[in-house]
VOBA-1610 file (N, C-alpha, C; in pm, whole numbers, padded with zeros to 5 digits, always signed):
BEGIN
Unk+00880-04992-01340Unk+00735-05003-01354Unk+00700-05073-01484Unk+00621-05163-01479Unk+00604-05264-01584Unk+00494-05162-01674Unk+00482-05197-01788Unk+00432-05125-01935Unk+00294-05114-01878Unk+00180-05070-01925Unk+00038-05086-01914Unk-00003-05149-02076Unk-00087-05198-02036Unk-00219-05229-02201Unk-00313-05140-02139Unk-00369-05054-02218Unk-00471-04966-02223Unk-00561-05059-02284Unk-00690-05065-02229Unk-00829-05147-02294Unk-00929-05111-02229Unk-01004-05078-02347Unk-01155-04994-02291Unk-01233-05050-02451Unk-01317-04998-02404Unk-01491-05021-02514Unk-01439-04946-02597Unk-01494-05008-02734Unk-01467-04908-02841Unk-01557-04778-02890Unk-01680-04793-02822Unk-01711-04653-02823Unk-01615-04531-02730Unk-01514-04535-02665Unk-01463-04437-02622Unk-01401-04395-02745Unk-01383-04425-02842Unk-01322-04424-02987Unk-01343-04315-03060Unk-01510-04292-03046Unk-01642-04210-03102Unk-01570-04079-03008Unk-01573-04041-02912Unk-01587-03933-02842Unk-01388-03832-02925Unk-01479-03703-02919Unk-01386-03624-02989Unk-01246-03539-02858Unk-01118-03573-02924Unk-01051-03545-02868Unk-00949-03471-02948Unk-00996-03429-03067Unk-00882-03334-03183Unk-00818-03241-03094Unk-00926-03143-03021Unk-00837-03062-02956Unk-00756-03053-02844Unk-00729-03188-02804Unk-00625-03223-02689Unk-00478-03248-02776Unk-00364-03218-02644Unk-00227-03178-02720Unk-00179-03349-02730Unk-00050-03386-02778Unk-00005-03519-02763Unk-00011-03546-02624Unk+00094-03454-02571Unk+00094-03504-02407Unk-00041-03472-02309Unk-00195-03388-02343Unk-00285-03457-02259Unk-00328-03586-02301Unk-00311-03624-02431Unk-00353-03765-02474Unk-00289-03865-02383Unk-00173-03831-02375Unk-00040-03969-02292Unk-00139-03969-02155Unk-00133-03881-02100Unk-00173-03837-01979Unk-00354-03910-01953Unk-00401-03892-02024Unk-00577-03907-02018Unk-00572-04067-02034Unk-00471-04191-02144Unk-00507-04324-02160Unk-00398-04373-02036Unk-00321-04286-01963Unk-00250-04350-01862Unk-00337-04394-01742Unk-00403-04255-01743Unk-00549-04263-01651Unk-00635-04408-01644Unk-00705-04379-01803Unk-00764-04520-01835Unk-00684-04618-01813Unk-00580-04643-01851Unk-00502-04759-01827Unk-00511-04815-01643Unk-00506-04705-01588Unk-00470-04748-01471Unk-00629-04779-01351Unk-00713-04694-01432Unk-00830-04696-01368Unk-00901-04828-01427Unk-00888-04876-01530Unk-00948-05000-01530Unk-01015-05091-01451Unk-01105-05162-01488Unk-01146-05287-01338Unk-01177-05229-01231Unk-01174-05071-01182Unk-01165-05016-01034Unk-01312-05023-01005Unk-01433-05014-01095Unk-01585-04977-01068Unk-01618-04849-01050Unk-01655-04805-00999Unk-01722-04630-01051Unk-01688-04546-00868Unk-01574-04637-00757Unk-01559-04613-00647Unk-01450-04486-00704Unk-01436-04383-00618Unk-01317-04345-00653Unk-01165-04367-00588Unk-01073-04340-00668Unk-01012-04406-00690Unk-00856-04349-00719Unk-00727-04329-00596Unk-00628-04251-00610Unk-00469-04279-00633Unk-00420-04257-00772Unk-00337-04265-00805Unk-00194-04153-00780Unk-00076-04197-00763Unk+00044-04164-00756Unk+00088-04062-00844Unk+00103-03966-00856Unk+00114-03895-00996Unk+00233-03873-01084Unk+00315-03929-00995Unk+00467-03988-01005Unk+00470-04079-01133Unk+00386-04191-01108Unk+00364-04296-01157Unk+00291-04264-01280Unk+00202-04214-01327Unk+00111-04142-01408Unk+00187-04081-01529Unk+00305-03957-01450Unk+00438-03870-01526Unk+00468-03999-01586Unk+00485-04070-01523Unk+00667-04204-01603Unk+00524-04287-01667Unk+00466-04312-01659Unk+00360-04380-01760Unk+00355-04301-01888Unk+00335-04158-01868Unk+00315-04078-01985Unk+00439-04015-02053Unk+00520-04048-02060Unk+00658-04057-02091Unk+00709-03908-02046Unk+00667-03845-01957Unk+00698-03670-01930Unk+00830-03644-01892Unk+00921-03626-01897Unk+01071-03567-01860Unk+01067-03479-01744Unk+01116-03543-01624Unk+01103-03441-01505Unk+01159-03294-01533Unk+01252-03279-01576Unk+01212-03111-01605Unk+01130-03034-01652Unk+01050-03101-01671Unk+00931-03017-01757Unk+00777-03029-01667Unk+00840-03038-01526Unk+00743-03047-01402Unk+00631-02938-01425Unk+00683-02809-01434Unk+00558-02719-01481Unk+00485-02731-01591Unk+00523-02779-01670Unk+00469-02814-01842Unk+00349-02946-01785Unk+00423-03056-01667Unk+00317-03140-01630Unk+00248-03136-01540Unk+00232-03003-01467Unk+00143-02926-01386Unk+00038-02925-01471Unk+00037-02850-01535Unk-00038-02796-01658Unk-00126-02834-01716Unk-00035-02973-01776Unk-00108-03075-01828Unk-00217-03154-01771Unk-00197-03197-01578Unk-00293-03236-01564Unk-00411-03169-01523Unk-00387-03033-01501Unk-00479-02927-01468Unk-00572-02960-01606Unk-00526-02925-01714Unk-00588-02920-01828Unk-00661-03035-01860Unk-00595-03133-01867Unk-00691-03263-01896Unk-00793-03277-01764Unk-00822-03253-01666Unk-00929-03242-01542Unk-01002-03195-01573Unk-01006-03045-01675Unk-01079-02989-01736Unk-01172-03041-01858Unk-01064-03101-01904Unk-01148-03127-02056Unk-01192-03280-02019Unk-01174-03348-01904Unk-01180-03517-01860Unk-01367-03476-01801Unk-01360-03356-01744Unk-01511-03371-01690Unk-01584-03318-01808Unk-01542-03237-01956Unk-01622-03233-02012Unk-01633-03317-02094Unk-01584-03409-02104Unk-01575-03527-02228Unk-01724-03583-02178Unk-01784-03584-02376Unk-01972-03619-02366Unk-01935-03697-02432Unk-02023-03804-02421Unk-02069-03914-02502Unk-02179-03975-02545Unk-02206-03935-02678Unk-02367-03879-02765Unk-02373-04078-02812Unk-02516-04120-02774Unk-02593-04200-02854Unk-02703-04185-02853Unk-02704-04192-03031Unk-02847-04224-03050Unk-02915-04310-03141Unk-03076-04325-03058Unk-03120-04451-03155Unk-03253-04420-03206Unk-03324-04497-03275Unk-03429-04425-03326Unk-03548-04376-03231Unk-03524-04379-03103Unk-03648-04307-03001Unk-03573-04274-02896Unk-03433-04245-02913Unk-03346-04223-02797Unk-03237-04128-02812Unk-03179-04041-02727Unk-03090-03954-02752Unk-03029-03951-02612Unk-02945-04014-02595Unk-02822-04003-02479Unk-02704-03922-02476Unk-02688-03872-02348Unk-02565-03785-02335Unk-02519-03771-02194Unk-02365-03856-02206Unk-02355-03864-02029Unk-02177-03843-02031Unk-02155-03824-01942Unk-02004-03751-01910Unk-01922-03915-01825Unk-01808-03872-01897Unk-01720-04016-01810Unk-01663-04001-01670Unk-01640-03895-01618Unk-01595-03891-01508Unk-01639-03769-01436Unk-01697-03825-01284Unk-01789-03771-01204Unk-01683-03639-01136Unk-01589-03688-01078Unk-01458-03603-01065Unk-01321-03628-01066Unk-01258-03554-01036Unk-01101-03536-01069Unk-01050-03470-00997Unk-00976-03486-00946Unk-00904-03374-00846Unk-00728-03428-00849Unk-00644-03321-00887Unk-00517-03301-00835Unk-00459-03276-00760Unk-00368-03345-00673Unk-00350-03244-00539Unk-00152-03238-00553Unk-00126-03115-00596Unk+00032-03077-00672Unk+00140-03164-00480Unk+00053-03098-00382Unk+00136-03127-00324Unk+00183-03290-00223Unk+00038-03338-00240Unk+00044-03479-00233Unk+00116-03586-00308Unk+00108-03504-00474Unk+00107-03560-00536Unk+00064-03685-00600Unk-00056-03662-00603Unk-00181-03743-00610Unk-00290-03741-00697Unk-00294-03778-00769Unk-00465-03770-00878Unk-00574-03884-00900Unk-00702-03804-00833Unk-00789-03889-00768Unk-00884-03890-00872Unk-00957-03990-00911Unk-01066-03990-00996Unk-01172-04059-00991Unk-01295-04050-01034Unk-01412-04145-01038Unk-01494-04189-01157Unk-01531-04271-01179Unk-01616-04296-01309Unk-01720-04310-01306Unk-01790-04262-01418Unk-01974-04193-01402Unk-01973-04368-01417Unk-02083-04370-01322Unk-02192-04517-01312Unk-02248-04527-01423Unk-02361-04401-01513Unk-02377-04457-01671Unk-02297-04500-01712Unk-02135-04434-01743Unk-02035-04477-01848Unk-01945-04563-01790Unk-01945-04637-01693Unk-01816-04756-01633Unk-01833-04864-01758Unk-01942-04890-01815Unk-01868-05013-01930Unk-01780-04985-02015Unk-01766-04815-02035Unk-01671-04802-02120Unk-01525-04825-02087Unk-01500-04773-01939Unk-01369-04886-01908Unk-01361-04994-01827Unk-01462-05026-01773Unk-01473-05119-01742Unk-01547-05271-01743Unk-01614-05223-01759Unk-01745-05378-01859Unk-01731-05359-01985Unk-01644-05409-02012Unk-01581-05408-02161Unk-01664-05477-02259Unk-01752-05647-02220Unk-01802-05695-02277Unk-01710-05771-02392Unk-01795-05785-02502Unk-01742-05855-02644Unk-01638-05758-02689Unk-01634-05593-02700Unk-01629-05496-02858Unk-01513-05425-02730Unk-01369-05480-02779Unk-01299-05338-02725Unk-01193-05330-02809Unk-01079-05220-02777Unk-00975-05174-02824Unk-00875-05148-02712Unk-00754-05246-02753Unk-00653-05240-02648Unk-00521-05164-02714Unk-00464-05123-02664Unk-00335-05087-02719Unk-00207-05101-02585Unk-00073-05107-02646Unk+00034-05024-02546Unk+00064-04927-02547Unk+00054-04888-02383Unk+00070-04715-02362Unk+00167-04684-02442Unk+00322-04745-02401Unk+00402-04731-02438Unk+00440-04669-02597Unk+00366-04768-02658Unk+00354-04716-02840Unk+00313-04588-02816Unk+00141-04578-02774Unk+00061-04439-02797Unk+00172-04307-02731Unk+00227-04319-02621Unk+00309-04238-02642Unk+00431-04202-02683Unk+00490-04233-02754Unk+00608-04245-02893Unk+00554-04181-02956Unk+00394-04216-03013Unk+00360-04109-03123Unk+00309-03953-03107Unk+00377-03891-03178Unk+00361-03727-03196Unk+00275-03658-03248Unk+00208-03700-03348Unk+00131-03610-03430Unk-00035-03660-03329Unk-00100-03564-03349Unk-00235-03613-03266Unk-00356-03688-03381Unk-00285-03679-03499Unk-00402-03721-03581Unk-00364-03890-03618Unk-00228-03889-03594Unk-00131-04050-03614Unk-00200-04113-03448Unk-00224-04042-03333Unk-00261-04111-03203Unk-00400-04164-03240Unk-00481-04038-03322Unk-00610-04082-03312Unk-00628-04187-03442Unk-00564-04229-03539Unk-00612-04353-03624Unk-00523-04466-03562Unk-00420-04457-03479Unk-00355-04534-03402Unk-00451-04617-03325Unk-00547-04558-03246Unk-00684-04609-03166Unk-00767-04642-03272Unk-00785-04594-03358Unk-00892-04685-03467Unk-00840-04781-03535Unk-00701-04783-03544Unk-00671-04875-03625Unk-00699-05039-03527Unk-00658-04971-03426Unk-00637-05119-03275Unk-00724-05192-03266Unk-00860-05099-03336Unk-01009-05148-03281Unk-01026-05249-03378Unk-00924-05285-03497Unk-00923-05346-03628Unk-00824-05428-03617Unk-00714-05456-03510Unk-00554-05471-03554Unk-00549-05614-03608Unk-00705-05720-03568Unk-00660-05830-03647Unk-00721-05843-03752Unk-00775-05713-03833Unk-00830-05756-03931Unk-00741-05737-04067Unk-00624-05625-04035Unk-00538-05581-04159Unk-00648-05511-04200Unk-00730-05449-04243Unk-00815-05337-04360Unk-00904-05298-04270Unk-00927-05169-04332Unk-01067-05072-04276Unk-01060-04962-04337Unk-01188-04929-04379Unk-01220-04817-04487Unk-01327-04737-04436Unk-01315-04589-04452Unk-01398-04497-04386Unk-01409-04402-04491Unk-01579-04355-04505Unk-01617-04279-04643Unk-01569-04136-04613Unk-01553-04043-04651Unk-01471-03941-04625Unk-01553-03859-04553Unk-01664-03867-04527Unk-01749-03768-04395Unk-01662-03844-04273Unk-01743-03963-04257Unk-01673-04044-04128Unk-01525-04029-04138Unk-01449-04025-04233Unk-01291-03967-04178Unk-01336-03836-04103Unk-01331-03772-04180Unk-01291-03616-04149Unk-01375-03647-04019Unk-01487-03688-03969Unk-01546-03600-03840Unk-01445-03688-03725Unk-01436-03816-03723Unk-01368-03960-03658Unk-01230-03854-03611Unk-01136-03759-03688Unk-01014-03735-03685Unk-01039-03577-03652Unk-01196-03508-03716Unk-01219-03381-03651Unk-01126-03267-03766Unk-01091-03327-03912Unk-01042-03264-03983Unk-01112-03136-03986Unk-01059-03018-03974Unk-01124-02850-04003Unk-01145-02865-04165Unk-01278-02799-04144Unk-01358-02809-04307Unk-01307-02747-04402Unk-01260-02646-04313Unk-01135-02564-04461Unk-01007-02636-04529Unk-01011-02770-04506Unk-00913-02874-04546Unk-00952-02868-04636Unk-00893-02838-04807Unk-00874-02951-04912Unk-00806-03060-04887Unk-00855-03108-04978Unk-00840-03274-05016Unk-00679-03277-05012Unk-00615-03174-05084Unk-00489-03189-05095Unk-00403-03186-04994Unk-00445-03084-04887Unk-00427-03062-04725Unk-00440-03151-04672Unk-00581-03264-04658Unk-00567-03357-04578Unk-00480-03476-04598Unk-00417-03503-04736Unk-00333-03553-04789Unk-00169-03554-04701Unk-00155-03379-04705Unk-00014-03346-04657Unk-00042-03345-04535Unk-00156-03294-04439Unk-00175-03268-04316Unk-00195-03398-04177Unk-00281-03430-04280Unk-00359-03580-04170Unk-00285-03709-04274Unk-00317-03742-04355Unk-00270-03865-04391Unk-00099-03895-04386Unk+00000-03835-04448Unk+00100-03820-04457Unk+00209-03819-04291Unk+00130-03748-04205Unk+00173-03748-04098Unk+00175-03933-04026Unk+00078-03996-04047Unk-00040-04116-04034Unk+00049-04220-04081Unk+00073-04164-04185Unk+00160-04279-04299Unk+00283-04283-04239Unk+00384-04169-04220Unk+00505-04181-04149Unk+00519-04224-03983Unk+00456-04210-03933Unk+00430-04254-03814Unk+00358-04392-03778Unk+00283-04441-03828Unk+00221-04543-03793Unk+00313-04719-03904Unk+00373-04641-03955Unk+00439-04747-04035Unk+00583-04816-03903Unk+00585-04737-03800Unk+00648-04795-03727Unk+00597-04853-03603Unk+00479-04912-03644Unk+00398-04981-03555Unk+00336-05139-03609Unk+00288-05087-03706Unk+00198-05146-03831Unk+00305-05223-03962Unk+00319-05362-03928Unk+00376-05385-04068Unk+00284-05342-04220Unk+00383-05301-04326Unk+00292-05303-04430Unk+00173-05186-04459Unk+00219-05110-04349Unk+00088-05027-04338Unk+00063-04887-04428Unk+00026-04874-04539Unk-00016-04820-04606Unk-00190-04715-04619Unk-00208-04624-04714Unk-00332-04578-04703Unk-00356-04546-04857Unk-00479-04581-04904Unk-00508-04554-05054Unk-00703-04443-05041Unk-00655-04308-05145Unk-00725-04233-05114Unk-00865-04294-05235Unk-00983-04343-05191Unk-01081-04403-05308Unk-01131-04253-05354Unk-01122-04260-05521Unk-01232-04109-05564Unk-01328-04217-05650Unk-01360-04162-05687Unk-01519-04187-05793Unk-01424-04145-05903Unk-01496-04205-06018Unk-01477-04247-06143Unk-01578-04110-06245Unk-01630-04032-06211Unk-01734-03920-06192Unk-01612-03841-06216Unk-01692-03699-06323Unk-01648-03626-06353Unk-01543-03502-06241Unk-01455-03470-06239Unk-01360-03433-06149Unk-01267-03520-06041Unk-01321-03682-06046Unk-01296-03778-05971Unk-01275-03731-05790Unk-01399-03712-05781Unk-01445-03661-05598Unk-01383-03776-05463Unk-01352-03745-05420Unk-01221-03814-05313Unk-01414-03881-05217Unk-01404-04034-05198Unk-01481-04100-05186Unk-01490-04113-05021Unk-01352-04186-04994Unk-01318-04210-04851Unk-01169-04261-04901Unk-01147-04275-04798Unk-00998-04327-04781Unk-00963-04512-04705Unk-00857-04606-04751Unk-00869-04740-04692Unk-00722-04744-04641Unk-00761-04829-04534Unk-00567-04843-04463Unk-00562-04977-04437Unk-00487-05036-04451Unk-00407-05170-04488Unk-00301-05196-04421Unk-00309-05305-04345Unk-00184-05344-04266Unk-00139-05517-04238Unk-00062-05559-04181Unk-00017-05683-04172Unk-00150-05724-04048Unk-00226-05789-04043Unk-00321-05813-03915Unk-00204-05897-03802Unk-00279-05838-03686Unk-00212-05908-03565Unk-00253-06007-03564Unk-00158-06082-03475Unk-00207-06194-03375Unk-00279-06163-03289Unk-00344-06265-03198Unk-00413-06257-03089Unk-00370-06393-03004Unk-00360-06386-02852Unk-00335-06551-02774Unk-00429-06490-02674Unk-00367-06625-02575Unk-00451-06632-02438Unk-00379-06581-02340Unk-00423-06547-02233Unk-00437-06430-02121Unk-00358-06493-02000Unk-00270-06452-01969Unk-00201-06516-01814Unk-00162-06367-01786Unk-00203-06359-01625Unk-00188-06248-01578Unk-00012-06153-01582Unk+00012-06042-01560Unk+00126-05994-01479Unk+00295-06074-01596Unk+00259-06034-01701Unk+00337-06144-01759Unk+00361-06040-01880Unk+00315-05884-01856Unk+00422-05845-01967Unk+00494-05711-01879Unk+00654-05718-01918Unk+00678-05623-01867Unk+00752-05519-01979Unk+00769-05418-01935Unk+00823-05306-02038Unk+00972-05290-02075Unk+00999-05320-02230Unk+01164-05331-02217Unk+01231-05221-02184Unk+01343-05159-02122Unk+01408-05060-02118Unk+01433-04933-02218Unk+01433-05036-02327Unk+01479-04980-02484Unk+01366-04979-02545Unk+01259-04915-02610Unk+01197-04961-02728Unk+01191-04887-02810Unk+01157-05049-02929Unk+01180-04964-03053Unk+01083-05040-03156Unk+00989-05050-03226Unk+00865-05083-03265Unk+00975-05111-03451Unk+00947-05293-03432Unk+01025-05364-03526Unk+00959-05461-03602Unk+00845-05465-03583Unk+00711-05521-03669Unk+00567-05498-03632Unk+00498-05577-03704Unk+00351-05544-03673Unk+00246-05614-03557Unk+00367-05750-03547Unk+00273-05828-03458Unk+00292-05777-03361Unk+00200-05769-03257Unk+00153-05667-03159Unk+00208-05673-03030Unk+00278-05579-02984Unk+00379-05617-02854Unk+00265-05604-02753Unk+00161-05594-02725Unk+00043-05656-02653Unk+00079-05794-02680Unk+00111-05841-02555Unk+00121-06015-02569Unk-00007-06123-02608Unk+00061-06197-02672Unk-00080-06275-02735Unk-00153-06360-02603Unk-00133-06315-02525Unk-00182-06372-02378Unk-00305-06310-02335Unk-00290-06198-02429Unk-00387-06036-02374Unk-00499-06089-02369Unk-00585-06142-02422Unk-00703-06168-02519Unk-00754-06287-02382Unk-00850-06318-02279Unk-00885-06431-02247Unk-00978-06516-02306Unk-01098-06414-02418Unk-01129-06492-02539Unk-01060-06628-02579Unk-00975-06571-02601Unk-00871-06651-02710Unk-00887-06837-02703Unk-00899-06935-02794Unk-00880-07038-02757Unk-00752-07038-02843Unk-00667-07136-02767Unk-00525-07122-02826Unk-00546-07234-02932Unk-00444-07216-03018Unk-00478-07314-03136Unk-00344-07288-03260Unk-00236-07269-03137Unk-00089-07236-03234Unk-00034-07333-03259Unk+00034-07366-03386Unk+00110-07436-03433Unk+00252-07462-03284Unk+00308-07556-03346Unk+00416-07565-03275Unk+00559-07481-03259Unk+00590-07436-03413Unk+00660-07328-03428Unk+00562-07208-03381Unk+00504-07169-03384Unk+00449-07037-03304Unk+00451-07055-03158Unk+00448-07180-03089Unk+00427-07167-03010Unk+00612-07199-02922Unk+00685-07206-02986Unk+00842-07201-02940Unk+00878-07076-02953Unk+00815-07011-03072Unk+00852-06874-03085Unk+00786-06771-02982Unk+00655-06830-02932Unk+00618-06732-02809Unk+00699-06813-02671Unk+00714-06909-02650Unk+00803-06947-02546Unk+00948-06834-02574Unk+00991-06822-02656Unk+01146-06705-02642Unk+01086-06577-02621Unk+00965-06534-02692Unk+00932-06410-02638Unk+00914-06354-02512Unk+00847-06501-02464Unk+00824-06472-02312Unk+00938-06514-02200Unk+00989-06611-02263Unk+01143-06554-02160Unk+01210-06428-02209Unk+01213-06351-02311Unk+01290-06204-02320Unk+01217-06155-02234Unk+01024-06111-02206Unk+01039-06027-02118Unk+01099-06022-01977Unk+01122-06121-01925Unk+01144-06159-01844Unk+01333-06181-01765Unk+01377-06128-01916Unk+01567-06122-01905Unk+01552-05971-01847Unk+01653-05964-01723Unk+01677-05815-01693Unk+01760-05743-01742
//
């Protein structure tokens, strides 16, 4: 089964998911991944296919019982708050869900308010590979993993320390020093094998006690190319060996191409490797 790119709107970004485990996370962007483009019809997936998307180990069949019971649960309560200065919205992403253990089958639909979020993507999204997001372990390294994506060609992004803590859902009884060892540290070791260069510097104020400001993260920026369908597939082995983005630079149909010649021999070998069995 060839890899997925997960890509949705970057407001799905906004909506809080601290208290989901690693593996309902694998489980919930396999979903997205696969429901993409479908329209708000519903819509029934293999659950076979879903497991080996979300990297689950068939012995642990009851553990992925569980899991999708649980995420069905928390998939119909997932809200998504905007507001504007004469407006206050609040609408749910998925109309239903249903598992069926012995079909083995998981059926889903997407609320008609919220289909741009995976599907009318527009200008503003965030793509990633499944594949990466599930490698990573810690749930607070998954969730700046997705913020970082929404940035990956910019290399920098800085968030004042309210917008951290709520973005990541840090518990208020965190000191500074905690979120240090707890959330950042985890972030730092984990995402450095994704992210060339990728570092995090904590800003304080210059103010008496020097008060922790926000925090900035720094990385090698991706590439981006142009889009040819069915053209990435998943290596057997992986193992995350720089920053430029194993989302193929094809991903993007934006893109006007405009590579040098050496870049562009060097994506000719890339794209015959995926393609060596």
């Amino acid at each position: 089964m060839k890899d997925e790119v997960v890509k949705y709107h970057n407001k799905l970004n906004t909506i809080s998911m601290r208290r989901w485990t690693a593996e309902e996370m694998n489980f919930f962007f396999s979903v997205i991944a696969k429901v993409r483009d479908k329209g708000t019809r519903l819509v029934t997936f293999n659950s076979d296919d879903l497991k080996e998307l979300s990297g689950f180990a068939d012995e642990h069949h009851k553990r992925w019982i569980d899991t999708m019971d649980s995420v069905s649960d928390k998939a119909l309560d997932l809200r998504y708050f905007e507001n504007t200065d004469s407006k206050r919205i609040k609408m749910n992403l998925f109309t239903y869900f249903e598992i069926d253990e012995k079909k083995r089958t998981v059926e889903v639909e997407v609320s008609s308010k919220f289909e741009y979020i995976v599907n009318r993507l527009e200008a503003q999204f965030t793509q990633f590979e499944l594949l990466e997001f599930t490698n990573i372990r810690s749930t607070y390294a998954k969730t700046m993993y997705r913020l970082i994506k929404q940035w990956r060609t910019v290399g920098k992004k800085e968030y004042n320390v309210d917008e951290f803590r709520e973005l990541l859902e840090v518990p208020k009884s965190y000191t500074n020093g905690e979120v240090t060892r707890r959330v950042l540290e985890p972030i730092q070791k984990e995402l450095s094998n994704y992210f060339l260069n990728f570092k995090y510097k904590v800003i304080k104020s210059n103010k008496r006690g020097n008060p922790v400001l926000g925090y900035e993260f720094t990385w090698k920026p991706e590439t981006t190319g142009e889009w040819e369908d069915d053209k990435y597939k998943k290596n057997d082995f992986y193992k995350p060996k720089n920053s430029t983005s194993n989302v193929p630079d094809w991903v993007e149909k934006e893109y006007k191409h405009s590579a040098t010649a050496e870049e562009q021999a060097k994506l000719e070998e890339l794209r015959r490797s995926m393609f060596e069995d």
